[in-house]
MARNUMAR-68807 format. One record per atom (N, C-alpha, C): residue number from 1; residue in one letter; x, y, z. Coordinates in steps of 0.02 Angstrom, whole numbers. Example, Ala and Ser with C-alpha at 12.3 -4.5 7.8 and 13.67 -1.06 7.14 Angstrom:
<pts>
seq|type|x|y|z
1|A|660|-284|390
1|A|615|-225|390
1|A|660|-165|390
2|S|642|-112|354
2|S|684|-53|357
2|S|645|2|394
</pts>
This chain:
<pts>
seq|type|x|y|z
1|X|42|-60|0
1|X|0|0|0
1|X|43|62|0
2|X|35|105|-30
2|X|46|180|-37
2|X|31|210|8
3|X|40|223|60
3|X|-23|290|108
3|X|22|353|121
4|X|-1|403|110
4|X|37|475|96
4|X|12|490|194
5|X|75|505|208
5|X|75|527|264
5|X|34|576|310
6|X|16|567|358
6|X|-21|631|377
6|X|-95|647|362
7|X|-136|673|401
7|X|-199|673|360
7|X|-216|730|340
8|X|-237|729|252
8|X|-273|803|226
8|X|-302|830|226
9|X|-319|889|223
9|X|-358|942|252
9|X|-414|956|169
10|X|-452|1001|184
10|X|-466|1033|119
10|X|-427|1109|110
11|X|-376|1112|148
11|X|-318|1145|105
11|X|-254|1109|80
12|X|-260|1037|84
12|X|-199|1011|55
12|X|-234|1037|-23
13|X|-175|1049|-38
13|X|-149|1041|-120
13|X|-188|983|-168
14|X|-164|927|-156
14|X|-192|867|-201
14|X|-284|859|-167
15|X|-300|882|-124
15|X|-374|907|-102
15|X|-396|927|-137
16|X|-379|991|-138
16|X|-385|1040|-189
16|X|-401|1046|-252
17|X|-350|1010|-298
17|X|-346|988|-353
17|X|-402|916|-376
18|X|-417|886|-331
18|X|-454|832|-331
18|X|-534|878|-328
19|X|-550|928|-280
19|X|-594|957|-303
19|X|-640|1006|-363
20|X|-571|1007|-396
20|X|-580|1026|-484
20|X|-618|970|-529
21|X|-624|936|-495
21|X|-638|854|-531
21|X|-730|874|-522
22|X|-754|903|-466
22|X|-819|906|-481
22|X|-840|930|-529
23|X|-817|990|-593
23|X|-835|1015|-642
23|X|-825|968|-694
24|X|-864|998|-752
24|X|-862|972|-819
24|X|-776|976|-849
25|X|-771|1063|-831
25|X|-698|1096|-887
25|X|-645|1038|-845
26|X|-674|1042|-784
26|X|-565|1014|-714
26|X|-580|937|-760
27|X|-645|889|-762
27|X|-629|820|-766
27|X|-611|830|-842
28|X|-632|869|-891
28|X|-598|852|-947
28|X|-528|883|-956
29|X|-485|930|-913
29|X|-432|921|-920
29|X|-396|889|-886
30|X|-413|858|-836
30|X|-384|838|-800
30|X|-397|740|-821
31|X|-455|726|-873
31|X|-453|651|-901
31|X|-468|611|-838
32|X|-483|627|-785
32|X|-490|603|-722
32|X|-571|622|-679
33|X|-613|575|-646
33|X|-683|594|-625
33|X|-650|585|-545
34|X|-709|613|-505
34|X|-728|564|-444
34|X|-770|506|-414
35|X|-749|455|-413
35|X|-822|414|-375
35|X|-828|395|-291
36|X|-900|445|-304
36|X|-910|449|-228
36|X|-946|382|-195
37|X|-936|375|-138
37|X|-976|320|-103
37|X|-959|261|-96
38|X|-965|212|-56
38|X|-962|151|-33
38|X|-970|106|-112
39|X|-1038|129|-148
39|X|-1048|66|-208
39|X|-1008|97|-246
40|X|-993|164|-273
40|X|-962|177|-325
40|X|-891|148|-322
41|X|-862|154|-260
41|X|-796|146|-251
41|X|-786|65|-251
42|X|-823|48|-233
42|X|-801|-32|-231
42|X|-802|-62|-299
43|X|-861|-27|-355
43|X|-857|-45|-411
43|X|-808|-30|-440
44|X|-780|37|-438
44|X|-723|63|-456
44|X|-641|20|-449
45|X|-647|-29|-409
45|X|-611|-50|-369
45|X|-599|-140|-411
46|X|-652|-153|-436
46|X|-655|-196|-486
46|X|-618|-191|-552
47|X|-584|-136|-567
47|X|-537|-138|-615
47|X|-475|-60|-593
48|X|-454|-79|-544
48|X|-408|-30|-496
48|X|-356|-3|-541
49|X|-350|-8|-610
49|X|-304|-13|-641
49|X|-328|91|-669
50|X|-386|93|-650
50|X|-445|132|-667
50|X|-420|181|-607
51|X|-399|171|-542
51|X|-412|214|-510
51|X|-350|242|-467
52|X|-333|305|-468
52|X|-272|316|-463
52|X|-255|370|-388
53|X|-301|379|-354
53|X|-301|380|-276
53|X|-369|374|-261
54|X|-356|355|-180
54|X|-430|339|-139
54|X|-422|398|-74
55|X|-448|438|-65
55|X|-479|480|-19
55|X|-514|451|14
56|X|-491|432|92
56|X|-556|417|146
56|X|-521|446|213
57|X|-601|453|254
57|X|-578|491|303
57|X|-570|385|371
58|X|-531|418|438
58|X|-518|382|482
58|X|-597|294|497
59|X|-650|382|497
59|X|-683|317|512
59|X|-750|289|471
60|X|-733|307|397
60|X|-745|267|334
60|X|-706|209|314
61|X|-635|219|346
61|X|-588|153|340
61|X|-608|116|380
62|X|-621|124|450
62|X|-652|84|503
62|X|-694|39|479
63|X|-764|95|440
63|X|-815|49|414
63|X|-823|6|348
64|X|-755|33|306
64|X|-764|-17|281
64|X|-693|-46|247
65|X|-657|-83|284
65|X|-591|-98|290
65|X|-593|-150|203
66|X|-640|-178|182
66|X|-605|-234|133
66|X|-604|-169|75
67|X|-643|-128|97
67|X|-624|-90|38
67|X|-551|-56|14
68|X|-521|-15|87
68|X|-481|-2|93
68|X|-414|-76|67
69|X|-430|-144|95
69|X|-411|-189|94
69|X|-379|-207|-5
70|X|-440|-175|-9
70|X|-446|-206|-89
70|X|-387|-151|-125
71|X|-406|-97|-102
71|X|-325|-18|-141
71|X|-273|-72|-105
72|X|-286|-82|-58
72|X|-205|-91|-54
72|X|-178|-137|-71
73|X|-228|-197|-89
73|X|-178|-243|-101
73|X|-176|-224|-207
74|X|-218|-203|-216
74|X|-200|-176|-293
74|X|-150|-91|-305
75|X|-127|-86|-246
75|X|-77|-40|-249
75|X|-98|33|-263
76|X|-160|40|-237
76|X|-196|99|-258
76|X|-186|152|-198
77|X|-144|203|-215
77|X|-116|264|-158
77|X|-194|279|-115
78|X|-196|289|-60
78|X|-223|294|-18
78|X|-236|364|16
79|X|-251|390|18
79|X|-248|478|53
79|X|-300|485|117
80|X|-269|481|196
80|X|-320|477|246
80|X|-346|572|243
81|X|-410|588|221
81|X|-426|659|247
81|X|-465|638|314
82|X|-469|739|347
82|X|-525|732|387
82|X|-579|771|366
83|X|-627|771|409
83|X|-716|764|381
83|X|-711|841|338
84|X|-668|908|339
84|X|-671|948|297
84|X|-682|938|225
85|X|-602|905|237
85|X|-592|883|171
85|X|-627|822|137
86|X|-669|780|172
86|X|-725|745|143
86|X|-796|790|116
87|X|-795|824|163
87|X|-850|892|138
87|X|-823|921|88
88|X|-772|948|61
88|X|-733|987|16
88|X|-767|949|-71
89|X|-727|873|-47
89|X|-730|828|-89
89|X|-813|816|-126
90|X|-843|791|-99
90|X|-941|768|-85
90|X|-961|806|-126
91|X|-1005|798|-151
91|X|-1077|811|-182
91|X|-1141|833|-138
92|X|-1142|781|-104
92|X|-1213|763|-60
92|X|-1187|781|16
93|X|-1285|792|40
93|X|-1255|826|101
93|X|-1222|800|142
94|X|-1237|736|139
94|X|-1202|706|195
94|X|-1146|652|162
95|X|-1079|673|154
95|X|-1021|633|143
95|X|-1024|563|179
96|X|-984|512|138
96|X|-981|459|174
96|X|-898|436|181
97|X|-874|485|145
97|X|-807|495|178
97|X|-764|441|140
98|X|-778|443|86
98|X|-744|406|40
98|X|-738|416|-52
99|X|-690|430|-62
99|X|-683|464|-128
99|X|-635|431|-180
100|X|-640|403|-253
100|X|-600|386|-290
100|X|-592|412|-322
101|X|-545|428|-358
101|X|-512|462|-429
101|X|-509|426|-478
102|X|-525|411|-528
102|X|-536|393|-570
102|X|-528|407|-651
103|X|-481|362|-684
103|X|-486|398|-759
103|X|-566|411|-780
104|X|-567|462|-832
104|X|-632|425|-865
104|X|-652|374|-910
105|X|-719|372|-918
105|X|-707|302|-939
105|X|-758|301|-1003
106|X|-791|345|-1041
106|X|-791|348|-1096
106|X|-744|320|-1162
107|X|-765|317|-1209
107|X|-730|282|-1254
107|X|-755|294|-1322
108|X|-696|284|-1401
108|X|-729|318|-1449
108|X|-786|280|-1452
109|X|-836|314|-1514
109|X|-889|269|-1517
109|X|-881|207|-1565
110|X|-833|216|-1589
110|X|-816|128|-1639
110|X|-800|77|-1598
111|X|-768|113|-1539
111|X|-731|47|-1506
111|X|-802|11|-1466
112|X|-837|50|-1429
112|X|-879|52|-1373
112|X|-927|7|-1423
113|X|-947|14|-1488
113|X|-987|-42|-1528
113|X|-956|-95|-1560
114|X|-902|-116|-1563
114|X|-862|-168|-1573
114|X|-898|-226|-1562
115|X|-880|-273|-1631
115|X|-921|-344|-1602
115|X|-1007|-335|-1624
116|X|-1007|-369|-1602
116|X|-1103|-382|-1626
116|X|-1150|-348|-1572
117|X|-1140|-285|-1557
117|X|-1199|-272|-1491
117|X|-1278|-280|-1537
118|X|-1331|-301|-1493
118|X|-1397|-309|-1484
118|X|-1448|-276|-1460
119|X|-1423|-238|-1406
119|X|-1456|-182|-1363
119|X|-1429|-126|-1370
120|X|-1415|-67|-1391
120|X|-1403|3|-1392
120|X|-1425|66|-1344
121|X|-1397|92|-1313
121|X|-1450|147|-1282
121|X|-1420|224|-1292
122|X|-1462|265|-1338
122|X|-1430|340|-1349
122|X|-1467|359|-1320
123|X|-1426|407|-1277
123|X|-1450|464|-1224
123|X|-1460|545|-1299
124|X|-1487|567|-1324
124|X|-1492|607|-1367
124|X|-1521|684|-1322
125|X|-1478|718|-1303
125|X|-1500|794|-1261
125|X|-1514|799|-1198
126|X|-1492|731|-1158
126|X|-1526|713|-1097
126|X|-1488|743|-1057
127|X|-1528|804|-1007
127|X|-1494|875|-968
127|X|-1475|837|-906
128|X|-1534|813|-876
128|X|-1515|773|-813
128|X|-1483|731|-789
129|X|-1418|735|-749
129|X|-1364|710|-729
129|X|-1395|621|-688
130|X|-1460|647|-642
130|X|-1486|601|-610
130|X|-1546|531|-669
131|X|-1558|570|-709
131|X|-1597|536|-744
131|X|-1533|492|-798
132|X|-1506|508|-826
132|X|-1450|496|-859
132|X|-1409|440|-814
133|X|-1403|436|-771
133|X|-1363|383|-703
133|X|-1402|331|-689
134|X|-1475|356|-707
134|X|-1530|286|-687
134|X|-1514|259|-741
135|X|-1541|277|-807
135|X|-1543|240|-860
135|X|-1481|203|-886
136|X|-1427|211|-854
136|X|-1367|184|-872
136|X|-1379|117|-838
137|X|-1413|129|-763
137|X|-1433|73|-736
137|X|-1462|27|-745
138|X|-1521|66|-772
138|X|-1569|14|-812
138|X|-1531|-46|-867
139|X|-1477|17|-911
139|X|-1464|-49|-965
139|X|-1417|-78|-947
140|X|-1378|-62|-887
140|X|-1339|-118|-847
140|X|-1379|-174|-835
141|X|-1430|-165|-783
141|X|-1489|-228|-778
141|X|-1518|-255|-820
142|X|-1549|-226|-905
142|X|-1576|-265|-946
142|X|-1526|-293|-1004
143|X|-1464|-273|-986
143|X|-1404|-318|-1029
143|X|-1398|-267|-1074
144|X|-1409|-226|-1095
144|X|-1374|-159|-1149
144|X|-1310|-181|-1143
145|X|-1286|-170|-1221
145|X|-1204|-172|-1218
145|X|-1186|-93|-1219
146|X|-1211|-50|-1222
146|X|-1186|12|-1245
146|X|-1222|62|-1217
147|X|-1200|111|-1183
147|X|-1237|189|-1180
147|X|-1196|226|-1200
148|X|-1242|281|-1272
148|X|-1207|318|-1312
148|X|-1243|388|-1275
149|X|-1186|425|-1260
149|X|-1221|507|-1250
149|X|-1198|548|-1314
150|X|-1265|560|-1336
150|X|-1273|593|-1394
150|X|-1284|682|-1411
151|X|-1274|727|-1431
151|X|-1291|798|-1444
151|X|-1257|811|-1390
152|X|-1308|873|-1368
152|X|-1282|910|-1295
152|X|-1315|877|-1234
153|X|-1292|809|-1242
153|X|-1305|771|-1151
153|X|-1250|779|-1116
154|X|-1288|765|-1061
154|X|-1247|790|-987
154|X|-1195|742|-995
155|X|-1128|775|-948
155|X|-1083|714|-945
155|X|-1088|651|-899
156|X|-1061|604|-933
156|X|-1084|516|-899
156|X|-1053|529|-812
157|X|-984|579|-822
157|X|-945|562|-753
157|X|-982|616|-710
158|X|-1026|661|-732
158|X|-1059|714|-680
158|X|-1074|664|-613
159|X|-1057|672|-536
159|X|-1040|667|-484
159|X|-1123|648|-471
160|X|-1177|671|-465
160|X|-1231|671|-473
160|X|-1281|582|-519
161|X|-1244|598|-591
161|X|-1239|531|-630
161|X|-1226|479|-623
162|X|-1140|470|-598
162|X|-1113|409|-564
162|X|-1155|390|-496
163|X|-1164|437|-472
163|X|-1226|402|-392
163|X|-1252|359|-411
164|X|-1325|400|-485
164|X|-1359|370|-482
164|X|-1351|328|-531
165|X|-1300|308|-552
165|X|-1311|232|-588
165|X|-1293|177|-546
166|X|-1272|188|-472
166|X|-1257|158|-429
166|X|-1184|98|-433
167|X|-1160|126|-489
167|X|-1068|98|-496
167|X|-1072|62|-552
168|X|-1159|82|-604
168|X|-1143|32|-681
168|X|-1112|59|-720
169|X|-1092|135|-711
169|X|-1065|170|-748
169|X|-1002|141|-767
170|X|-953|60|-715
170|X|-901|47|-734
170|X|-907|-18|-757
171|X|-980|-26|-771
171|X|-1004|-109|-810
171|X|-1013|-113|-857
172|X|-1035|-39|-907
172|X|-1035|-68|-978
172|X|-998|-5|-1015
173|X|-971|11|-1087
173|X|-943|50|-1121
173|X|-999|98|-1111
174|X|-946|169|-1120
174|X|-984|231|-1117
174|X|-949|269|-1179
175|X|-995|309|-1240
175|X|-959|325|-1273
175|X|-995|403|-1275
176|X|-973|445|-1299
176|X|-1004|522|-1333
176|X|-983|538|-1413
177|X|-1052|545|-1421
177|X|-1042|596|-1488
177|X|-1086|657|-1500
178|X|-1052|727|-1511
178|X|-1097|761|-1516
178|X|-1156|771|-1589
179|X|-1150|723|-1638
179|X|-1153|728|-1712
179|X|-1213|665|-1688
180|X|-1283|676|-1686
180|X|-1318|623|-1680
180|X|-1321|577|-1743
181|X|-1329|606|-1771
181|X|-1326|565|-1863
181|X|-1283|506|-1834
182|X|-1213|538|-1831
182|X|-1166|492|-1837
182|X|-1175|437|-1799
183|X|-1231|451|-1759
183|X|-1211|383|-1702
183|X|-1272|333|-1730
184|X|-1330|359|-1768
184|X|-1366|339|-1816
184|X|-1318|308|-1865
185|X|-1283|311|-1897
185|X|-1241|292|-1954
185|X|-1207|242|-1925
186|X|-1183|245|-1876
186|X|-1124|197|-1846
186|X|-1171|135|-1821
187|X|-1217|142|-1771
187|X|-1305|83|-1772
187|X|-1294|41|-1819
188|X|-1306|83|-1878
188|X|-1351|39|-1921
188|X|-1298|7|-1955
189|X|-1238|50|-1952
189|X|-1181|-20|-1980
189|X|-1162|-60|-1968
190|X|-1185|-77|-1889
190|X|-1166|-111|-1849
190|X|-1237|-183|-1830
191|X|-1274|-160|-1871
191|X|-1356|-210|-1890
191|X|-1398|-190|-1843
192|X|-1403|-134|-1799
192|X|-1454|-99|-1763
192|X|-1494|-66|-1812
193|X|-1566|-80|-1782
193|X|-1622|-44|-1798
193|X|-1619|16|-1744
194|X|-1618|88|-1775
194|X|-1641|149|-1721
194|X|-1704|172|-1729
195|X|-1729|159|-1622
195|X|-1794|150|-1641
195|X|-1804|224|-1578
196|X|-1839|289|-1611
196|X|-1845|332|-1562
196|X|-1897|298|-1514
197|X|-1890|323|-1443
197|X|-1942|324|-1391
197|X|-1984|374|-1415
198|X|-2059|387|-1421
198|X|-2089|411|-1437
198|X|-2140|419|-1403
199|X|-2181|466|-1349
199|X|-2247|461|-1318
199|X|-2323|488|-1383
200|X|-2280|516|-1424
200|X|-2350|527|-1480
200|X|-2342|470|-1544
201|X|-2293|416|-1535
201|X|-2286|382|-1602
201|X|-2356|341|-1608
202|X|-2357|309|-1668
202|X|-2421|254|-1668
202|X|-2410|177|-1651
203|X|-2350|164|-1664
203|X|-2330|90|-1659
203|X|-2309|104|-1550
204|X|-2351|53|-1530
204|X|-2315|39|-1458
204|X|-2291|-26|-1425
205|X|-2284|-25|-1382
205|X|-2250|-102|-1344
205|X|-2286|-160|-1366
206|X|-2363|-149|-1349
206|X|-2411|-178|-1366
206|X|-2400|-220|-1444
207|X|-2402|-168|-1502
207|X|-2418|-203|-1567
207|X|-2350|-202|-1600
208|X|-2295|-190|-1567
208|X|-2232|-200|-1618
208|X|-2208|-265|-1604
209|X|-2203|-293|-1669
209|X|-2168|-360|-1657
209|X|-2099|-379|-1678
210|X|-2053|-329|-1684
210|X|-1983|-346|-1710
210|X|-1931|-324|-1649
211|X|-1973|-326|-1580
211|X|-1922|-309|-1516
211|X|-1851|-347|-1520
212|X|-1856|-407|-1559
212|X|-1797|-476|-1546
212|X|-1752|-449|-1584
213|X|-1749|-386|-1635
213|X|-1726|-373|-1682
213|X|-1656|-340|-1637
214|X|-1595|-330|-1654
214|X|-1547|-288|-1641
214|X|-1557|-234|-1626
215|X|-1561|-161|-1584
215|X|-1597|-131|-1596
215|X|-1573|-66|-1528
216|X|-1560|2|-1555
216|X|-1529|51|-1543
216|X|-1581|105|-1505
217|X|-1601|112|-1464
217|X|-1652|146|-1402
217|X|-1646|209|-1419
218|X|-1670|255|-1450
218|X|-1677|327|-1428
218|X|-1702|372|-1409
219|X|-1670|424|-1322
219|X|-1706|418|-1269
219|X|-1707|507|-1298
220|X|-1728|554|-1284
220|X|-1726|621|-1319
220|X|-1723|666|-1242
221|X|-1712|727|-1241
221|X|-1710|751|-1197
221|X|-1789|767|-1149
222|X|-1798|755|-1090
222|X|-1851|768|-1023
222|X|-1878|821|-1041
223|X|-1886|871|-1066
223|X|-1931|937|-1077
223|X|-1960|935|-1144
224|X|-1905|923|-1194
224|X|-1919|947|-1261
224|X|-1916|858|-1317
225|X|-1920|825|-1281
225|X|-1887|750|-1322
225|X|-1847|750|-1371
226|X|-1858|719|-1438
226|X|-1794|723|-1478
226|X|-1807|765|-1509
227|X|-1774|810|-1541
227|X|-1757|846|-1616
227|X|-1801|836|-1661
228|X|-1846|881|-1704
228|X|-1855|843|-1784
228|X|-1820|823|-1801
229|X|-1765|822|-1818
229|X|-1739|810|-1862
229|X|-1697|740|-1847
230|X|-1682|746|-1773
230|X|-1659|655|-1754
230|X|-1722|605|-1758
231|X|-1771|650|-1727
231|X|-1852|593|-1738
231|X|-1827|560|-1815
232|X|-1878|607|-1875
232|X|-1842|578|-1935
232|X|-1824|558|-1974
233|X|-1742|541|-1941
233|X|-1692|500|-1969
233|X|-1695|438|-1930
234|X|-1729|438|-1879
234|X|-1753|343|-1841
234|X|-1793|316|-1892
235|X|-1783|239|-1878
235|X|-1784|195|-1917
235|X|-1855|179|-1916
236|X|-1886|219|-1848
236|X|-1961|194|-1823
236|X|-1960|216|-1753
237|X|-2037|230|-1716
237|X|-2038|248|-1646
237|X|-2088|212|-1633
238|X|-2082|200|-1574
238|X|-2128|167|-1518
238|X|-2140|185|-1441
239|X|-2201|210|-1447
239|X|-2214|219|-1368
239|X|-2245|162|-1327
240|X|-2236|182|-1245
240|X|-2240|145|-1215
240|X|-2329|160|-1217
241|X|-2381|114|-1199
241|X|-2445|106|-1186
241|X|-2458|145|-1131
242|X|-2494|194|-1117
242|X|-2521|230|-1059
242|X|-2589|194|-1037
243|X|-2604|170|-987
243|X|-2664|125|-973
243|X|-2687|174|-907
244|X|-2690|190|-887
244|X|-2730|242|-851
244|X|-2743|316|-875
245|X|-2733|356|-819
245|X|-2759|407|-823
245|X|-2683|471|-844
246|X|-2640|438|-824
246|X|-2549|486|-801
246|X|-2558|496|-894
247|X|-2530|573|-881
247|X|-2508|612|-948
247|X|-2449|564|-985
248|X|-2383|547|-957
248|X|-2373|503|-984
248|X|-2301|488|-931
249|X|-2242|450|-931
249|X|-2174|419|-888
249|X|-2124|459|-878
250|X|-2094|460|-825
250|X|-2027|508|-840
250|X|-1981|451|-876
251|X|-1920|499|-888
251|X|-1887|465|-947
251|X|-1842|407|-920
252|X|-1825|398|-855
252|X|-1777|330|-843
252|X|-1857|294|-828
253|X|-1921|280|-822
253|X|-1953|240|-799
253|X|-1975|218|-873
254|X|-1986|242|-921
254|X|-2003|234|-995
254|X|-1938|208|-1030
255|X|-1857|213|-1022
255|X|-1811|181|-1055
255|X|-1787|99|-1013
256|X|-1850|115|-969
256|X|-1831|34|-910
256|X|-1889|-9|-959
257|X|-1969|19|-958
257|X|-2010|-18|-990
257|X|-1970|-44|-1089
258|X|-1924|0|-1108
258|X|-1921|-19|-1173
258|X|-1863|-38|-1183
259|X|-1803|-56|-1137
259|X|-1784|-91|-1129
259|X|-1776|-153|-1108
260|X|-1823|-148|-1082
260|X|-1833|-246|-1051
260|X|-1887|-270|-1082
261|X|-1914|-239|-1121
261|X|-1976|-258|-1187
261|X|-1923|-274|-1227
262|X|-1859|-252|-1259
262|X|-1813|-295|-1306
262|X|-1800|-349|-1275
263|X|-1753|-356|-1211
263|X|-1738|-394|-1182
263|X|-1769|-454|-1171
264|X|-1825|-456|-1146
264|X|-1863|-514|-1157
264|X|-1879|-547|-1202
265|X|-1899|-498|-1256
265|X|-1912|-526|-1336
265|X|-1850|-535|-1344
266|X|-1782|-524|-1361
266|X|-1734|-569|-1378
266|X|-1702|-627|-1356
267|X|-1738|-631|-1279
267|X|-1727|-685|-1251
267|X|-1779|-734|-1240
268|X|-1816|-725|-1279
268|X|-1879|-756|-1289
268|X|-1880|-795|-1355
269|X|-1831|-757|-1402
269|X|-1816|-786|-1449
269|X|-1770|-819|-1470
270|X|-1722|-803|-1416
270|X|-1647|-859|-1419
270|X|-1678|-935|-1372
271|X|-1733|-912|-1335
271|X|-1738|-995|-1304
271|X|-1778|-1044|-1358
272|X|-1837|-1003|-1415
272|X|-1851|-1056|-1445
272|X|-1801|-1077|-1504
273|X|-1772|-1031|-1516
273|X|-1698|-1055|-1552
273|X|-1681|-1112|-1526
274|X|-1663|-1125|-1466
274|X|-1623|-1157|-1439
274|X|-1643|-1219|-1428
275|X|-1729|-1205|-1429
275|X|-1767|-1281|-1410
275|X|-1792|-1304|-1482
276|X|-1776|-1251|-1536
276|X|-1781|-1301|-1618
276|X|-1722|-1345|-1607
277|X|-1663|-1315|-1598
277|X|-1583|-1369|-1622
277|X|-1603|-1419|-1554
278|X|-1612|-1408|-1515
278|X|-1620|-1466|-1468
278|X|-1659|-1515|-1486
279|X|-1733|-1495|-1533
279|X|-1774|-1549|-1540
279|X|-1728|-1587|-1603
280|X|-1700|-1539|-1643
280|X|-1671|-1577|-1697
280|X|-1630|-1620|-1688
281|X|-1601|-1587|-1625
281|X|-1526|-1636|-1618
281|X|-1560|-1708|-1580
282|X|-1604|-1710|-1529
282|X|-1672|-1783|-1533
282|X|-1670|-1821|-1584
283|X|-1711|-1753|-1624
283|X|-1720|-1799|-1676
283|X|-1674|-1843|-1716
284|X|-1622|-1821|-1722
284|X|-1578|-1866|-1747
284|X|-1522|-1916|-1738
285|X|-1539|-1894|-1647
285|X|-1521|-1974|-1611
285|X|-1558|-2021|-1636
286|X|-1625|-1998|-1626
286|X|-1672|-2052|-1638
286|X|-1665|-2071|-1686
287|X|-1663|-2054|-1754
287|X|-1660|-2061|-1829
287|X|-1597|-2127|-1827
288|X|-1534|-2091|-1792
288|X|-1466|-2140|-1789
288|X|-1481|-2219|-1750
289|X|-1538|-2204|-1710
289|X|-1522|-2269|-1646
289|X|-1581|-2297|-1692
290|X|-1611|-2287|-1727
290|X|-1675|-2339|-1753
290|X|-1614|-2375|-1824
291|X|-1580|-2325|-1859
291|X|-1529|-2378|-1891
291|X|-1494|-2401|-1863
292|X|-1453|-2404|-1811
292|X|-1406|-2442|-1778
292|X|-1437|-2510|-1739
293|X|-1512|-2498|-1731
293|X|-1549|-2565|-1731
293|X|-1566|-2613|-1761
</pts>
């Protein structure tokens, strides 16, 4: 273990500098985020190669020693502050006294679609740091290989974001482009259908039947949704079914329903896949053992 001597204040220097990390301009020059909290950090901690000091105060180490356990035995410098400089550090009101540094972890968008992805999710104008952190969650949980932040969306590492994706932000590729087309172009070369979320479209959950299809989510921004002009250029939209009385979903509870509406349908369709070759492959035991009789 590394441990820098002495404990920091929120006037140490590397404090300091670590508190530039809450902005947009400090983390992009600096190529480095923070992740706050017990889940973020432990996720963080799952590829340590990622994280290049740990900020905790005396009795956050107390509480949670394997964490601490885990920097050190992956050689990750250690920095004991006290509760100032955990306040300095924090977001939220109440610090938990534990802070990682972190590269970021975005990636171009060719690499981040590499391979055959199936599930897609473009964030297209999405302002909210908190809404933006769920939905990353979401397609952590419904198997998304990809969240693309598209136009002018918020950034993935906003302090706020990482909370709330609750540490998936370091489970699946994160890519940005500000050129929505392009990320349309790059989809469909890749055998994604882009299908806008839509609360006024005509096709919904209900009557679309090509969910099993490959297929690229697009979520538009909370006030104003997508663009004309990204609407479109989608391949097709689908809204979710409103069955009561509610005007209509906020946007991480509507990219959870249409994401796990693919999800199921493609996994609905890889099991009878799976139970044709099975019956076949029967079948042609049987076929073999009636000649071998």
């Amino acid at each position: 273990m590394t441990r820098r001597p002495g404990v920091f204040t929120h006037r140490t220097p590397r404090v300091v500098a670590a508190r530039k990390l809450t902005t947009r301009g400090g983390r992009q020059r600096a190529g480095r985020f923070l992740a706050e909290g017990t889940q973020a950090v432990r996720e963080a901690l799952r590829t340590p190669q990622r994280v290049h000091e740990l900020f905790v105060t005396d009795a956050a180490a107390r509480r949670h020693p394997e964490l601490v356990g885990t920097a050190t035995e992956a050689g990750v410098t250690i920095s004991e502050i006290d509760a100032g400089a955990a306040e300095l550090l924090s977001e939220t009101v109440t610090p938990q006294g534990i802070v990682a540094v972190c590269e970021l972890l975005d990636v171009p968008l060719a690499d981040a679609l590499r391979g055959t992805p199936r599930l897609v999710v473009v964030l297209a104008g999405i302002a909210d740091p908190g809404n933006a952190g769920t939905v990353i969650r979401v397609a952590d949980a419904a198997g998304a290989d990809v969240v693309v932040f598209a136009g002018d969306a918020v950034d993935a590492h906003n302090g706020k974001c990482v909370r709330a994706s609750t540490g998936s932000v370091f489970h699946l590729p994160l890519a940005r482009e500000n050129d929505v087309s392009a990320v349309y172009d790059a989809c469909r070369a890749h055998g994604l259908r882009v299908v806008a979320a839509d609360g006024a479209a005509t096709e919904d959950l209900d009557t679309a039947t090509d969910l099993a299809e490959p297929t690229a989510w697009v979520f538009g921004n909370e006030a104003h949704g997508l663009a004309a002009e990204d609407m479109a250029a989608a391949d097709g939209a689908i809204r979710v079914p409103i069955y009561g009385e509610a005007e209509s979903l906020n946007l991480a509870t509507a990219a959870a329903v249409c994401l796990y509406a693919s999800a199921r349908a493609y996994r609905a369709e890889r099991g009878r896949s799976q139970r044709v070759t099975d019956d076949a492959a029967r079948s042609q035991g049987k076929n073999r053992a009636r000649k071998e009789s």
